[in-house]
N, C-alpha and C positions, 0 to 999 in steps of 0.2 A: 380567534384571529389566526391562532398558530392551530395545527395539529392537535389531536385530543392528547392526553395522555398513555394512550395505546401507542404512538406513532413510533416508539423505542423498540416494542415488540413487531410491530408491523417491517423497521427495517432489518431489525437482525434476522428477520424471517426470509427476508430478501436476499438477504448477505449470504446468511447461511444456505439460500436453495444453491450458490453458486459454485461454494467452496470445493466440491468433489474435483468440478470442472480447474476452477485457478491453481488448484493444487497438483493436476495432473499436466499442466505448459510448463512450459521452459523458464519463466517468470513476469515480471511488470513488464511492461513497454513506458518506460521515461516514469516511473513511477514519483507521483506529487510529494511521499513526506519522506523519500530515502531510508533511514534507517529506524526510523519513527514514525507516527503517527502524531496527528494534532490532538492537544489536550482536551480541547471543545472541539470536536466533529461537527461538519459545517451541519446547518439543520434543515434547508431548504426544503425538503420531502415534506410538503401538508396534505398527501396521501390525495391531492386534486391531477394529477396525472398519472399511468401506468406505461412504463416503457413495453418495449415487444418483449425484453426477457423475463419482467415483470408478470405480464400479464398471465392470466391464470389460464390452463388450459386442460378441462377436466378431462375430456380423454387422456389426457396423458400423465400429468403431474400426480409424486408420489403419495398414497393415502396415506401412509405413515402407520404407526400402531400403538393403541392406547396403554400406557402403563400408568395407570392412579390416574392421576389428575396431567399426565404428561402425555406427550405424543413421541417419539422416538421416530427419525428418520435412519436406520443405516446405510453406507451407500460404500462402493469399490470400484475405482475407475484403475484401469487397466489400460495400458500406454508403450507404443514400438517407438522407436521415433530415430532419427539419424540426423548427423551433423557434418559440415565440412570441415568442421577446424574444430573440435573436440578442445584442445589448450587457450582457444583463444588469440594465437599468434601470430607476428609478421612473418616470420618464416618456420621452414619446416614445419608446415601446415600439417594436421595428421585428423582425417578424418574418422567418424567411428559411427557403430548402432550403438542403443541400450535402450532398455526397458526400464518400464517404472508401475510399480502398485503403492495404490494410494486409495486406502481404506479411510472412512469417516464414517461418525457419529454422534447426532446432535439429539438432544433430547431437550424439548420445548414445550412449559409448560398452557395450559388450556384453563386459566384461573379469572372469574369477573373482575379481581383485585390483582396489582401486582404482576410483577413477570420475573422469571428462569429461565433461562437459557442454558444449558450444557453441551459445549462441543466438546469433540476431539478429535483429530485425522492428525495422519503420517504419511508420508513419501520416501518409498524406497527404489533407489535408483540403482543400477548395476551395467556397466559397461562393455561390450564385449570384449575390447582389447584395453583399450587404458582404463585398468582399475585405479589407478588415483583418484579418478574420480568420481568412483562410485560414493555413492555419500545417503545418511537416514537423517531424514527430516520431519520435525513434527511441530503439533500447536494444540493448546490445551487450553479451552478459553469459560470463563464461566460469566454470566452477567444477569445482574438484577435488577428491580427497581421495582420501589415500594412506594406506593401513592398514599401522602399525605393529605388529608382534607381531600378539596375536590382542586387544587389550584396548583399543590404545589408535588413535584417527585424529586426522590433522594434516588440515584441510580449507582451501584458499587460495579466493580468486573476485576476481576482478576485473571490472567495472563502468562501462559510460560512458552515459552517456543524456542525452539532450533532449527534455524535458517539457513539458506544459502544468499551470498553476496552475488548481486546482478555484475557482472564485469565491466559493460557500458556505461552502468552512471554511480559505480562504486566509487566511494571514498579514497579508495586505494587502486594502484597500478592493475589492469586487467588481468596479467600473467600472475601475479598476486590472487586475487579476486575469484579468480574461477577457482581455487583450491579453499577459499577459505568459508568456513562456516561459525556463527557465533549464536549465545545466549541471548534472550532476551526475556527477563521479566519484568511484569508491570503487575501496577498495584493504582487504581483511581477510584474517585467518589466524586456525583458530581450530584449538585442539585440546581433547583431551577424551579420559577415561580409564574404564573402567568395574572394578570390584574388588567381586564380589559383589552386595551391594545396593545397592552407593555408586556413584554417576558424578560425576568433576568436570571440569568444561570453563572452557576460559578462552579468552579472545580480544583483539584488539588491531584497531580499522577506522579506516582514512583517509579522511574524507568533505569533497572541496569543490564551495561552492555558487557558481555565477557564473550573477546576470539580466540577461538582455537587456533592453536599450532599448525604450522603449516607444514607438511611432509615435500620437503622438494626433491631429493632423491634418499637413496637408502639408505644413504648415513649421515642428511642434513637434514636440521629442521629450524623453522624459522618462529621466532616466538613471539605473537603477537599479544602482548601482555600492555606495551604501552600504548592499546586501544583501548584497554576497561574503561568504562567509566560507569560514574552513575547519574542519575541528573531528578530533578525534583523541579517540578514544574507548578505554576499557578494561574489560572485563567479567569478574567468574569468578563462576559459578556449582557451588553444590552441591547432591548429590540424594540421597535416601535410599526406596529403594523399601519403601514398609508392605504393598504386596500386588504380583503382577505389574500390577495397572491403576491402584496409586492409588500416588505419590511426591510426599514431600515436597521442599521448593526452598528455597535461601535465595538472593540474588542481588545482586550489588553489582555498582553500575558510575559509573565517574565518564568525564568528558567537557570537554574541555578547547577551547573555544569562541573562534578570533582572527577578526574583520571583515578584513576589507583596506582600507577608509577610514574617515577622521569622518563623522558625519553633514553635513548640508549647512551647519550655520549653525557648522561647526567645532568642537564637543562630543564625547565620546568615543563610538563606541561603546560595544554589550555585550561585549564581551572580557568571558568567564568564565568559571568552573571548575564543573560540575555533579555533586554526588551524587546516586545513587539508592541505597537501600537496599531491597530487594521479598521477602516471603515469601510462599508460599504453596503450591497442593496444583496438579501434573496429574493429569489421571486419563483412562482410557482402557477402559472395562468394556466388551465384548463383549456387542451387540445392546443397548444403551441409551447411553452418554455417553461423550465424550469430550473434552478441553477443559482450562482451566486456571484458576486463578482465584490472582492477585495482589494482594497490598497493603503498601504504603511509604510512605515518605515521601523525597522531592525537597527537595534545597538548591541553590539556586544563587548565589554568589558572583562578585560583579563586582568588575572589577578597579579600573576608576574611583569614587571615594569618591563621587561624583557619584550615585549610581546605588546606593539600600540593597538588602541580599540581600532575596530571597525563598525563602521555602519554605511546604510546606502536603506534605498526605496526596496521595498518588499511588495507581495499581494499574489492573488489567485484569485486564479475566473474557472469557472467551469459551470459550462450554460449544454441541456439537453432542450434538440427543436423537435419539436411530433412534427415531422411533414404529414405523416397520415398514418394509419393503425399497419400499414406494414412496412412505413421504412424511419428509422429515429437517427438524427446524428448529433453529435454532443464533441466539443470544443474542453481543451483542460491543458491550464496554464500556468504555470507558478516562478516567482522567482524568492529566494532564500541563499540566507550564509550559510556556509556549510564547514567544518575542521575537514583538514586533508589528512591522508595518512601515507603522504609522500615525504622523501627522504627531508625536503625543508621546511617539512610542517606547516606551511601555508594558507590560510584558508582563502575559500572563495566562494563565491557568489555562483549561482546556478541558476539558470534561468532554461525552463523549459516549457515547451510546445506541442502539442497535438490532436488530432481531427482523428475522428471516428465516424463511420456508418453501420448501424443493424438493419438488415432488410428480412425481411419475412416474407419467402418463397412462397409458403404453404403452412397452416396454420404446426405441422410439426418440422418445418422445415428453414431452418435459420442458420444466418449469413451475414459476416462481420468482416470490417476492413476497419484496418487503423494504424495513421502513419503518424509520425513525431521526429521536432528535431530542435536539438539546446547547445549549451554550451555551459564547461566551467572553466569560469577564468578566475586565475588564482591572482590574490593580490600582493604587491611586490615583486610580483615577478612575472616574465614575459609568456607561461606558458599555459594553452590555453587548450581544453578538449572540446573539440567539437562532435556531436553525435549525432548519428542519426537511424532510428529505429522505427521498423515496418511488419506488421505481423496480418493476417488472413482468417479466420475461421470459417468452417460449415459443422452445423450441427443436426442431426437427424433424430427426430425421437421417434421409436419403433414401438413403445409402449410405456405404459405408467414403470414399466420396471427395468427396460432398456434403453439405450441410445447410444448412438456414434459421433463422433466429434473428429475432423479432420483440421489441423493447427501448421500453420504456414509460418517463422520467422525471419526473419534479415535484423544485422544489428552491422551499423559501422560505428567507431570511435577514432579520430584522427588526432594527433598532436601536432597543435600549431604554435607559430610563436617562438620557435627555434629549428634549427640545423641539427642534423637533417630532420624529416618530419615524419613521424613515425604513424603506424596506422595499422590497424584491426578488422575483422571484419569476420561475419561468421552467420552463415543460413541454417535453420533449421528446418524440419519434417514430422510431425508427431500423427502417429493413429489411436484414439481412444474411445472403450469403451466402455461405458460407465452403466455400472448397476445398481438398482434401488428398488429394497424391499419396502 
């Protein structure tokens, strides 16, 4: 009713053809899990449709090269790109170039039992004139999963990365934001059973967060220590398939939230405990939709009296239409509580929006548009960000071992809600070229 037990391998394979490319842009556009990732990844993919970047294309697509029982892809995307506003700022706007190389390598194993996975890429940026913010970034990912019987898989991954913060729909002040980069490692295990029409999975992820210091001028620095946190999460999920492409979900997952310091003026942190409660339908219908669509409601419970619970309605949609083998567009939606990392600690609710099209020119010639637009509004208080993010692609493949990629962005971020009203905004230009042996 669901996907076979391959269906884990078949999307990291997906995931993984992309990464060269995600890692050489500027970053997410309105990105759905912010600083995280969902404990149970939606599952909708039952491998009954193929998007256009999906689909296979033997003139072109990497052979890769056998070591043991492994396939090894290397890959090096190589990146110009220019910006209007380099800081991010309302004024004193200061534009710049910089380059970026962004080496990856995954190693995927080729086994009738079972699956491995090995990545690892890096991003390294260098600016012409503002070195501030030149910055190395990287992600070193491993994931397995071991088939039990014939019903049921126990899937492990482990996780280490160093990131950069998107300034649009950061946690913290933009001007902030663009200089900071932090830790992140994870640690999950998930398993999952399938009986008929039923599948249930359950899961358990270790997530901690640690920011780096921020350099604001030569002889200030700003220490962002009361972001640490760690968090230990728990999900089980149930499914009940009403056709092979449409299943119903019910989803629970709570989340258990510790800081590693007080704030600065000696006040508690958010220490808390998180519900989610989520139902809703995947679906997967051959040559038209595939995608999921969620709704719940969020509690979250602090531990300091200091500090009243919140909750409100939650959920996410994100539905892909095949209008036809060369043009796919796909809708993605979410709203979630979020902690701030502004001076009054505030959290708030985030609710965002976006529409996407890939069109396919010519079987190696692919074209991407994608606009979005959200808002955080903090509770208790009157101030609210409004965003709105637009990005372009054209992608050309010249051969199984080369291609070009041209990357268009716009980002604005406005504060509303108070006197006066402050506002960002900032275009980017990337040229890349990406190589695979």
């Amino acid at each position: 009713m669901i996907a076979s037990r391959k269906r884990w391998q078949k999307r990291w394979r997906a995931v993984r053809a992309c990464l060269p490319i995600i890692l050489s842009c500027q970053g997410g556009l309105l990105r759905a899990e912010g600083l995280l990732e969902p404990t149970l990844p939606d599952d909708y993919n039952q491998q009954r449709n193929l998007s256009i970047t999906e689909r296979p294309r033997p003139g072109y697509d990497p052979l890769g090269h056998r070591i043991g029982g492994f396939l090894a892809y290397p890959a090096l995307a190589l990146s110009i790109a220019g910006t209007d506003n380099a800081y991010v700022t309302s004024e004193g706007r200061k534009g710049d170039m910089y380059g970026r190389i962004a080496p990856s390598l995954e190693l995927r194993s080729d086994w009738n039992r079972h699956m491995l996975d090995l990545s690892a890429q890096g991003v390294i940026t260098r600016y012409s004139h503002q070195q501030p913010l030149d910055r190395d970034t990287w992600d070193v990912d491993a994931t397995s999963r071991i088939d039990v019987g014939d019903f049921t898989d126990i899937a492990v991954r482990g996780r280490a990365s160093k990131l950069q913060e998107d300034p649009f729909t950061s946690q913290a002040d933009a001007s902030l934001a663009i200089l900071s980069s932090y830790r992140r490692d994870d640690l999950s295990v998930r398993a999952e059973r399938e009986v008929g029409r039923t599948r249930f999975a359950a899961s358990v992820e270790a997530t901690k967060l640690r920011f780096g210091d921020v350099t604001l001028t030569d002889i200030e620095t700003l220490s962002q220590a009361t972001r640490d946190r760690s968090m230990v999460a728990g999900s089980a999920q149930g499914e009940y398939a009403l056709s092979p492409g449409a299943v119903l979900l019910a989803r629970v997952v709570y989340t258990s939230t510790n800081y590693q310091r007080l704030l600065a003026d000696g006040s508690p942190n958010r220490d808390a405990g998180t519900w989610q409660v989520l139902g809703g339908l995947n679906l997967d219908l051959p040559d038209f939709m595939r995608g999921t669509i969620q709704l719940g409601y969020t509690r979250k419970n602090y531990q300091a009296s200091s500090y009243a619970s919140v909750g409100g309605i939650s959920g996410a949609v994100k539905l892909e239409y095949f209008l036809s083998d060369l043009m796919n567009f796909e809708i993605d939606a979410h709203r979630s509580i979020e902690d701030s990392a502004t001076s009054d600690n505030n959290p708030y609710f985030e609710t965002m929006a976006s529409f996407g099209m890939t069109r396919s020119l010519q079987e190696n010639l692919l074209a991407g548009l994608k606009v979005g637009a959200g808002n955080q509004a903090y509770l208790g208080s009157p101030i609210r960000y409004d965003i709105v993010q637009a990005s372009a692609y054209v992608r050309y493949l010249l051969s199984r071992t080369v291609s070009m990629r041209l990357d268009a962005g716009y980002g604005k971020r406005v504060q509303a809600g108070t006197r006066p009203r402050s506002r960002i905004d900032q275009s980017t230009i990337m040229m890349t070229m990406e190589l695979h042996r």
